[in-house]
C-alpha positions as CSV (number, residue, x, y, z in Angstrom):
1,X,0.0,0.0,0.0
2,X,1.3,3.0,-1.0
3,X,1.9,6.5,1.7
4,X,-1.5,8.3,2.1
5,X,-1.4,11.9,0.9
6,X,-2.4,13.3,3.7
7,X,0.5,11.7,6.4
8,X,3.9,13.2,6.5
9,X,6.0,10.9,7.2
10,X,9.4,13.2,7.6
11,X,9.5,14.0,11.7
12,X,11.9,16.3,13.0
13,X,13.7,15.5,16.3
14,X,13.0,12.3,18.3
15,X,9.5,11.2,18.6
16,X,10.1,10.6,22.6
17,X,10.2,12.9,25.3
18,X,13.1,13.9,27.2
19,X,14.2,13.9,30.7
20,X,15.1,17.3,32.0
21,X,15.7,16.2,35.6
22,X,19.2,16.4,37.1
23,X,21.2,14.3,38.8
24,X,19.8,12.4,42.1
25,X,20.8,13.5,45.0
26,X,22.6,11.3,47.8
27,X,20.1,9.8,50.3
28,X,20.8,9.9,53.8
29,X,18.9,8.9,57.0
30,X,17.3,11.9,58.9
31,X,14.1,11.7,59.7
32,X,13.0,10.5,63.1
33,X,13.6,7.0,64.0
34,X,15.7,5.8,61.2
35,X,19.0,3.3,62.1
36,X,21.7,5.5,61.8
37,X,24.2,3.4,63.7
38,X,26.2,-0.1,61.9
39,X,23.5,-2.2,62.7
40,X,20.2,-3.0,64.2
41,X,19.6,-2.6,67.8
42,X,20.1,-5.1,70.4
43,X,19.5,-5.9,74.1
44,X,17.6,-4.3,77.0
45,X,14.4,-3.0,75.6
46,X,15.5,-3.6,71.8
47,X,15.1,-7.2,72.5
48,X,16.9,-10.0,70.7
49,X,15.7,-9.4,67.0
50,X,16.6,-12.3,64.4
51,X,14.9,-13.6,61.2
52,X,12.0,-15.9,61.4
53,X,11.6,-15.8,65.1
54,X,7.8,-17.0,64.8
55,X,8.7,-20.2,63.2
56,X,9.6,-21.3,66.4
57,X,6.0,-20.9,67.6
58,X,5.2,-23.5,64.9
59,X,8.1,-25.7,65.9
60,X,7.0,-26.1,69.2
61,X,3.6,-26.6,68.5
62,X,4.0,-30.5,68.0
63,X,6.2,-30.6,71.1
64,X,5.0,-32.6,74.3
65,X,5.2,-30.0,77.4
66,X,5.2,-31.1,80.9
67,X,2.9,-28.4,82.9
68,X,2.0,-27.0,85.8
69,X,-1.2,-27.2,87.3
70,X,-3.0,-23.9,86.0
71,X,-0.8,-23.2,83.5
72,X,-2.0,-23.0,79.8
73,X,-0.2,-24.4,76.9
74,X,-0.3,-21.1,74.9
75,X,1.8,-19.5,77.8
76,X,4.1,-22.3,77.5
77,X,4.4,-22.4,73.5
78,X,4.9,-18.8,73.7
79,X,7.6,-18.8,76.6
80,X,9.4,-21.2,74.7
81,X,9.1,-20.0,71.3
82,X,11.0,-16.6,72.6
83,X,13.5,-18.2,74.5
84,X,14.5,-20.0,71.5
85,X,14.1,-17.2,69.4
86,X,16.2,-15.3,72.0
87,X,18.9,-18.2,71.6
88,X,19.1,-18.3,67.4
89,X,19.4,-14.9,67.2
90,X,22.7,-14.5,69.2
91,X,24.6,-16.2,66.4
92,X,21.7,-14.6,63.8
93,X,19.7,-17.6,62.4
94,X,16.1,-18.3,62.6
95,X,15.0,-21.2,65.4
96,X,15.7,-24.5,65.0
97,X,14.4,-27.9,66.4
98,X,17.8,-27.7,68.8
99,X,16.4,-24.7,70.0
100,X,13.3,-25.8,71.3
101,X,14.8,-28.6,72.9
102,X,17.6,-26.0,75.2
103,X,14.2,-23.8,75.4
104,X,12.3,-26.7,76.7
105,X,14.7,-27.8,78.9
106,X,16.0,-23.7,80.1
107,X,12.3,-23.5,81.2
108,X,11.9,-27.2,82.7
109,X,9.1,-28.2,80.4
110,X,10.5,-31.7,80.1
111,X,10.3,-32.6,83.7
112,X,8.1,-32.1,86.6
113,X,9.3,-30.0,89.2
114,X,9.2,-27.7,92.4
115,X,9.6,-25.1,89.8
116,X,6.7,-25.5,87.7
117,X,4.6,-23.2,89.7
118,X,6.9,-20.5,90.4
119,X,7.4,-20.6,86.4
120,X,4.0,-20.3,85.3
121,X,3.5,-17.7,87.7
122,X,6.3,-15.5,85.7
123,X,5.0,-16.6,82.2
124,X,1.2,-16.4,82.4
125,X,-0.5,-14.5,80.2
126,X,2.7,-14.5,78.2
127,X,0.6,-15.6,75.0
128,X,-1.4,-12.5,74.7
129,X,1.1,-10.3,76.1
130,X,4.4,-10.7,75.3
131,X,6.5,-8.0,77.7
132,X,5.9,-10.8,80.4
133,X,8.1,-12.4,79.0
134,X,10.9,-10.9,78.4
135,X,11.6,-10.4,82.2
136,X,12.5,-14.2,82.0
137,X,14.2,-14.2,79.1
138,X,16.8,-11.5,80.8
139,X,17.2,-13.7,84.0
140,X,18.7,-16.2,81.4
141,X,22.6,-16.2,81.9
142,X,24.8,-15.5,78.9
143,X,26.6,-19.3,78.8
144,X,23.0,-20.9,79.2
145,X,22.2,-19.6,75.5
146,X,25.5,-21.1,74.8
147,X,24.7,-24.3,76.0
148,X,23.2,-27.8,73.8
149,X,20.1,-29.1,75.4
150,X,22.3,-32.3,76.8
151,X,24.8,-30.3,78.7
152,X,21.9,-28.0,80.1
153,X,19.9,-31.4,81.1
154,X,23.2,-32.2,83.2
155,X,23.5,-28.5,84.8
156,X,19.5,-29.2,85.6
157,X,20.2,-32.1,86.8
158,X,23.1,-31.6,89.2
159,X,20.8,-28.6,91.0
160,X,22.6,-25.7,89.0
161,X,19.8,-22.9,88.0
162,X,19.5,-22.4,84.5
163,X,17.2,-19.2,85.0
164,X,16.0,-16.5,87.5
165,X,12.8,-15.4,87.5
């Protein structure tokens, strides 16, 4: 088909626009509450952040808890979940199944005990409001995060504390 009469075909200049905007300028953090610092906060009212913390809460979920009398299995799931959350995050992993098991056995869910009620006393209501527990969770010594859930079973069981609530 030949070019229609009416339709120029000869443009001048480029058919698309052009940008007239300059140069971006460097972004820097200064508006309120923005991490200006190397890193993200840590400790004391920061808490222990670390990725995936609430897949613990699904890995203890399965888990067989030995409880107090009047204590509620969300209180426990939730106690435990942050303890272990607590304990990955020191070397900056998610939870793992090793980490229930010290968190189980930090808070003496896999026996029964004398301390069973003075524990769900610190930890209930823990499951729908989590600042109860992170009194217990700073009464946890340093070199008990460090700890495999066999060598804190034999600290339990020759009569050392593994928390202080």
């Amino acid at each position: 088909m030949a070019q229609q009469p009416n339709i120029d075909l000869r443009t001048s200049g480029s058919q698309w626009p052009v940008s007239r905007t300059g140069p971006e300028r460097p972004w820097t953090p200064n508006r309120p509450g923005e991490l200006t610092g190397t890193g993200m906060p840590w400790g004391g009212a920061f808490g222990m952040p670390g990725p995936d913390a609430g897949y613990a809460l699904k890995l203890v979920a399965p888990r067989e808890l030995v409880l107090a009398e009047h204590e509620h299995r969300a209180d426990a799931n939730a106690a435990v979940a942050a303890v272990a959350a607590a304990r990955s995050s020191l070397v900056g992993r998610g939870p793992t199944k090793g980490d229930i098991d010290a968190a189980i056995v930090i808070l003496g869910y896999d026996t029964e005990s004398e301390f069973g009620p003075i524990r769900a006393a610190a930890i209930g209501g823990s499951a729908h409001h989590p600042n109860r527990i992170r009194g217990v969770i700073a009464g946890i010594p340093a070199d008990v995060y460090d700890a495999t859930a066999d060598e804190l079973r034999e600290r339990a069981a020759s009569g050392e504390s593994l928390i202080e609530i």
